[in-house]
N, C-alpha and C positions, 0 to 999 in steps of 0.2 A: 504493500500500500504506500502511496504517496504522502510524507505525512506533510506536504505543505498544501496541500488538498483539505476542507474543512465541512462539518458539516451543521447546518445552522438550525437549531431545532425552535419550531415555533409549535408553542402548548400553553395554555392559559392554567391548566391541571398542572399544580408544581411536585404531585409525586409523579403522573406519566412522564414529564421532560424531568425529573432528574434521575427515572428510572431509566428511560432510551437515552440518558448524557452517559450515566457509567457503564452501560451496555458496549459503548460504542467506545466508549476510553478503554474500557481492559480487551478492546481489539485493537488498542494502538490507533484510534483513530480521533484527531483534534475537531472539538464539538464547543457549542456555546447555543446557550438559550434566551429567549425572549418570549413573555405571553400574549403580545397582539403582532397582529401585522403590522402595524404602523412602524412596529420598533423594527421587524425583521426589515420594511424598504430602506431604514437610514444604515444599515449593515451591507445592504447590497448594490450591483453596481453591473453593467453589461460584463467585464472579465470578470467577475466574483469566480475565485478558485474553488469551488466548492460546490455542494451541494444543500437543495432545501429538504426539510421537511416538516410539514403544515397539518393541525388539524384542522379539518373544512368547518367544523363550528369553534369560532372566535368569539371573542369582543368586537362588537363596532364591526368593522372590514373583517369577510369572512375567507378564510382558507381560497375558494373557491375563487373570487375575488383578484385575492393572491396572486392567484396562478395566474390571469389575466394581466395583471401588472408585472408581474415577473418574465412573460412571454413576449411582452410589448417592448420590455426590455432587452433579453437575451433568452431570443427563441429558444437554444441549443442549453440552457439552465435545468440540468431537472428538477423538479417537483417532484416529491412522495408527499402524497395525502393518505392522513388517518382518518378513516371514517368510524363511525359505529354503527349495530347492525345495522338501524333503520335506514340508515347511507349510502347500502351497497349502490341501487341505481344511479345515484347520485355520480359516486365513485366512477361508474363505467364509463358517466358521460364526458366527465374530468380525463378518463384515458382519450377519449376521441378528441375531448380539445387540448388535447398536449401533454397533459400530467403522465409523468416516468413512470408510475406505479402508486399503488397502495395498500396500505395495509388496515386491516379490520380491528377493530379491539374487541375481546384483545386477544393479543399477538406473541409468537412465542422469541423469545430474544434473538435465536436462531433464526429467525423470518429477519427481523429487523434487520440484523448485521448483515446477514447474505443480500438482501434487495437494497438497502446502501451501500455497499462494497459494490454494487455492479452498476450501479449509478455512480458512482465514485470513478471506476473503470472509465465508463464512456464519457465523463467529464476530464477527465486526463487526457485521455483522445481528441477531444476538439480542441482543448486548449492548446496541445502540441500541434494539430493542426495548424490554426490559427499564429502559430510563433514562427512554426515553418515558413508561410505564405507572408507575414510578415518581415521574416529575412529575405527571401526572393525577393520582396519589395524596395528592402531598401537596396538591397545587389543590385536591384536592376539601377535605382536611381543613381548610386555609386556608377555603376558601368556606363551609365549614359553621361553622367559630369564628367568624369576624369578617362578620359579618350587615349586609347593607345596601348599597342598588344607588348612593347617589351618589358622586361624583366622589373628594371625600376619603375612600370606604371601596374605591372603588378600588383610589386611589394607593396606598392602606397594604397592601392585597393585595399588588399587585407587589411593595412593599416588602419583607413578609416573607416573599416566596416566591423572591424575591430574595437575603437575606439567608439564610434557610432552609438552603439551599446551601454555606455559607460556614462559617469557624470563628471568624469575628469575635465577640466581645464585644460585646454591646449596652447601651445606657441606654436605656430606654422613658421619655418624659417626657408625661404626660396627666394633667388637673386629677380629683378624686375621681369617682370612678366612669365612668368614659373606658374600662375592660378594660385596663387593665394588666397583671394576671396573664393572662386568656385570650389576649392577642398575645405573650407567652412562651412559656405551651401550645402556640400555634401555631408558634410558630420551634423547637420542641423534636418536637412532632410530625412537622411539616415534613423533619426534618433528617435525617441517616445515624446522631445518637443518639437515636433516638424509642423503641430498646430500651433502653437504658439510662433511669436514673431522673429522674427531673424531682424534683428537692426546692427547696421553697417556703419562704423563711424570710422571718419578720417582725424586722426589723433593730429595731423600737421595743417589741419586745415579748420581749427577750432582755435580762435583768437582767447586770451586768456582774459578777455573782458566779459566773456560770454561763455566759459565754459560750465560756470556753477549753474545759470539757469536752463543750458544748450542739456545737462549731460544730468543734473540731478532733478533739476526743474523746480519751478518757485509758484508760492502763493500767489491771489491777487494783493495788490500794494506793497508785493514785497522789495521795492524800487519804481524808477519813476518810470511810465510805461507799460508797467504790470497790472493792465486792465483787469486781467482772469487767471486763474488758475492753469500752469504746464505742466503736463507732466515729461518728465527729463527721457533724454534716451534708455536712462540702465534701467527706472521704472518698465517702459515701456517693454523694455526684452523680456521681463519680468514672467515667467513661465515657456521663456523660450531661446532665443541663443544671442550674447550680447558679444560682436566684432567688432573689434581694435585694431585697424590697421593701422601702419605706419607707427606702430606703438613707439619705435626709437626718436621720434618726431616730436614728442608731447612733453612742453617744458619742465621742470623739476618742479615747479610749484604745485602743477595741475598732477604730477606723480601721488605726491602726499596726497593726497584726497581722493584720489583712485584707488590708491594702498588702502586705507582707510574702509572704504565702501566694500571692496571684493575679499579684504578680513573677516568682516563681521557681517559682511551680507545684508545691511540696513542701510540707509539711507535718510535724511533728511533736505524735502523740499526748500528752497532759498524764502527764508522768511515765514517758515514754523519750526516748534521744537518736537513735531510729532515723531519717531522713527517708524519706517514703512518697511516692512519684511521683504527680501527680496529672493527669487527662485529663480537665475538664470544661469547657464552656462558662458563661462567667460572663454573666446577664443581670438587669440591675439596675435599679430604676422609683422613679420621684420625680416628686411634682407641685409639686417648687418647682425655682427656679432654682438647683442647682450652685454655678455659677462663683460666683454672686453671693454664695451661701454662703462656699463660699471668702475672695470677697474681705473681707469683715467675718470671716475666720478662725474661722466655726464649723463650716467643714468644710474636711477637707486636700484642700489642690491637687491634689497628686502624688496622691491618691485617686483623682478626679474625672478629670484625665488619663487613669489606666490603666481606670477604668471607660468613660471615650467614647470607643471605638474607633468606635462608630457610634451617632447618635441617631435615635430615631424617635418624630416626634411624633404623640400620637394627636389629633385633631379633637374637640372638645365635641361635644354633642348640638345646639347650636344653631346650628353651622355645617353640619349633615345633617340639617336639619330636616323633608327628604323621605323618611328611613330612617324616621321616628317611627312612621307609620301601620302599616311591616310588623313592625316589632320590638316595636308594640303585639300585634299580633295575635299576634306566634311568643310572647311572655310570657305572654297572656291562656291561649293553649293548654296550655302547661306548666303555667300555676297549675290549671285548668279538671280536665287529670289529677289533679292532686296532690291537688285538695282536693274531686274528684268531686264537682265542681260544673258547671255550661252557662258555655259560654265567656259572659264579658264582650261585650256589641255596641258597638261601635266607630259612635255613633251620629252624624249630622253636627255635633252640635250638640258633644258630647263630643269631636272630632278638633278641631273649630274651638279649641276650650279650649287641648287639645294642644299642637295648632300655635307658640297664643301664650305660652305658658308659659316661663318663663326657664331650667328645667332646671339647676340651681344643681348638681344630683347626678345629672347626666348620664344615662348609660345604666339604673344602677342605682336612680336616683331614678324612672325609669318602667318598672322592672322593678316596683319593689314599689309604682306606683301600678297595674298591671295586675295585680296578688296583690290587691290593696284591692276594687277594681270586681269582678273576682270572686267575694270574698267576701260582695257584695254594699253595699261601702261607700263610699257615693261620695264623688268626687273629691279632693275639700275642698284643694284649691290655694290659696284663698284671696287674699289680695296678694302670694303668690307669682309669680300670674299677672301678668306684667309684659311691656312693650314690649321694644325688642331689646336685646340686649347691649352693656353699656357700649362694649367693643370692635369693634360692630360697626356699619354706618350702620342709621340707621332705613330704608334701599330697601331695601339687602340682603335685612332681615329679610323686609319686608313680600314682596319678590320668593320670597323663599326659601318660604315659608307659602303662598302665590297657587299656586305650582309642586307645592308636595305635594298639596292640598288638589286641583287639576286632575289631577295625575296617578292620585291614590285613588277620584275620581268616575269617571274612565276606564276604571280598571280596574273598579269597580263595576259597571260599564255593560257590561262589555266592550269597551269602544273606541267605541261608538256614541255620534257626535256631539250627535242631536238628542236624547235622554234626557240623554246626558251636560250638556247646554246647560240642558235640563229641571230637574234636580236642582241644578245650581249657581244658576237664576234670571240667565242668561246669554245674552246673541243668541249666535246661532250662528255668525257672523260675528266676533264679538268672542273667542269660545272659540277659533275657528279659529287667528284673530293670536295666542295666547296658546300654543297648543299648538305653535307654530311658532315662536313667541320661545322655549319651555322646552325647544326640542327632545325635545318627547314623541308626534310625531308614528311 
């Protein structure tokens, strides 16, 4: 038996419910009681882990009742109704409108515990269903945000579907245009607050005259101006996910009072002393080093601390330089709608340029060179176009380049070897070793 599985017993008779409570405890099974309905709807909820069970004559709202409320709820909830004899038809009509079962009083202990145990079963069943189909959910939504089959967009999948789950606090660390807001999107999506708000604030672009009212929010007349009552950004995330970009940006003053806020998870409006409870996830993105901030003291430690509960680093464009070819084409599509135009062709000569490009502005630097070729203007990279990244060996790269460029003619081709060998100017034997060295067979 599951014992985080529960079973909620509703009996207005305090020896029947505390005879079916110990019944059900010395089978290891976690139980609580209440004698009207009224009390068992403020216990319940559409996921309720658990199971009911109701006598059809209550107080006020009867059993019967119940089940109608309970249904309206979470169809897939069972219901066990206790009748008595004169009840039986009653009872049958309760199975045809939904209720799990019932039981007659009275009833042997052995009846009780085998037909909750089996309600108990198929409530574990749907609940796992239900958790299934909501990871495939958010899989998918992850797989649709963060684009791209190699290894590092992988690993960061996992990661944030990983995290997703969790109520940790994150720093997102990735050089300009790496998607640092979109793997926020995705861990906010992802998560159990994807209904609640996702607000997006720019940490360098909040003037420090305006950040107590911009960020916590103020009374009316709490200055001059303050017609009405605001509520601040970190209120507002308040049951859902609060983004800090450009966190290294946001002056030492406006630090202290962030610290402050995401400590103790309250807040005070500019011009009350009320404190306001706060429920959000704090996730925060910087493309420089932190610590190192810190250590030259232009940014607070105790900041940085309470912001890295977890870091996640995103990968350049030029360590995925096999995502290039399809993220050309998903951009080239978006702009081709946008600007009702014929998608851009991804021509050999044009992917070769690609390939070798140094990608200074990452994802978004070939986002809007796929908006450019679109609009019909080509490429103009110019001595942009540069060998590998200082950080990286000149094999790497050339391996990394050799590998997309084999796998985009592949699928060009369909998989076919000898075209595929054809269009790259390749023996077929040498494509063969290659396709077996990149494991793209």
């Amino acid at each position: 038996m599951n014992h985080t599985l529960q079973v909620l017993i509703v009996e207005d008779d305090a020896d029947v419910a505390m005879a079916c409570e110990q019944t059900l405890r010395l089978e290891g099974m976690e139980c609580s009681c209440v004698a009207t309905a009224e009390l068992a709807q403020q216990r319940l909820s559409a996921g309720f882990a658990g199971v009911v069970v109701s006598d059809i004559r209550l107080p006020q709202m009867s059993g019967l009742e119940l089940l109608g409320v309970i249904h309206a709820m979470d169809a897939e909830l069972p219901v066990i109704l206790i009748t008595g004899h004169g009840d039986i038809s009653m009872a049958v009509q309760a199975m045809k409108d939904g209720a799990a079962d019932f039981l007659e009083k009275p009833f042997a202990p052995e009846r009780l515990v085998k037909t909750v145990s089996r309600a108990l079963e198929r409530r574990r069943l749907v609940l796992e269903v239900r958790s299934l189909r909501q990871q495939l959910q958010n899989r998918d939504v992850v797989q649709h945000q963060l684009l791209g089959q190699s290894l590092p967009m992988q690993q960061l999948r996992r990661t944030v579907q990983s995290l997703a789950a969790s109520e940790a606090d994150v720093l997102v660390w990735g050089e300009t245009g790496t998607g640092k807001e979109r793997v926020a999107r995705s861990l906010h999506e992802a998560s159990r607050r994807k209904s609640g708000n996702f607000v997006a604030v720019n940490c360098g672009g909040l003037p420090e005259t305006l950040f107590d009212s911009e960020m916590f929010g103020s009374e009316a007349g709490a200055f001059t101006g303050a017609g009405k009552k605001r509520i601040g950004k970190i209120e507002y995330a308040s049951g859902g996910t609060l983004f800090l970009d450009e966190i290294e940006s946001m002056p030492m003053a406006m630090q202290i009072k962030l610290l402050r806020v995401l400590q103790e998870r309250v807040l005070e409006r500019l011009g009350s002393n009320a404190s306001i409870a706060l429920d959000c996830r704090v996730i925060a993105a910087t493309k420089v080093d932190l610590l190192e901030l810190s250590r030259q003291g232009l940014f607070r430690a105790d900041l940085y601390y309470r912001l890295n509960v977890v870091t996640v680093t995103l990968p350049t464009l030029r360590e995925r330089r096999e995502d290039i070819p399809r993220l050309f084409e998903y951009f080239a599509l978006q702009a081709a709608g946008r600007h009702q135009r014929p998608v851009a062709e991804l021509t050999p000569q044009r992917l070769q340029t690609l390939m070798a490009h140094g990608w200074p502005g990452n994802v978004r630097e070939l986002r809007n060179m796929a908006e450019r070729m679109t609009l019909g203007i080509e490429m103009g990279l110019g001595e942009a176009v540069a060998g590998p990244d200082s950080q990286s060996s000149l094999s790497a790269t050339v391996e990394s380049i050799e590998r997309a460029l084999i796998a985009e003619a592949l699928r060009a081709h369909d998989g076919n070897l000898s075209r595929t060998a054809a269009a790259l100017n390749t023996p077929k034997s040498t494509l063969h070793d290659k396709i077996r060295k990149y494991d793209l067979g």
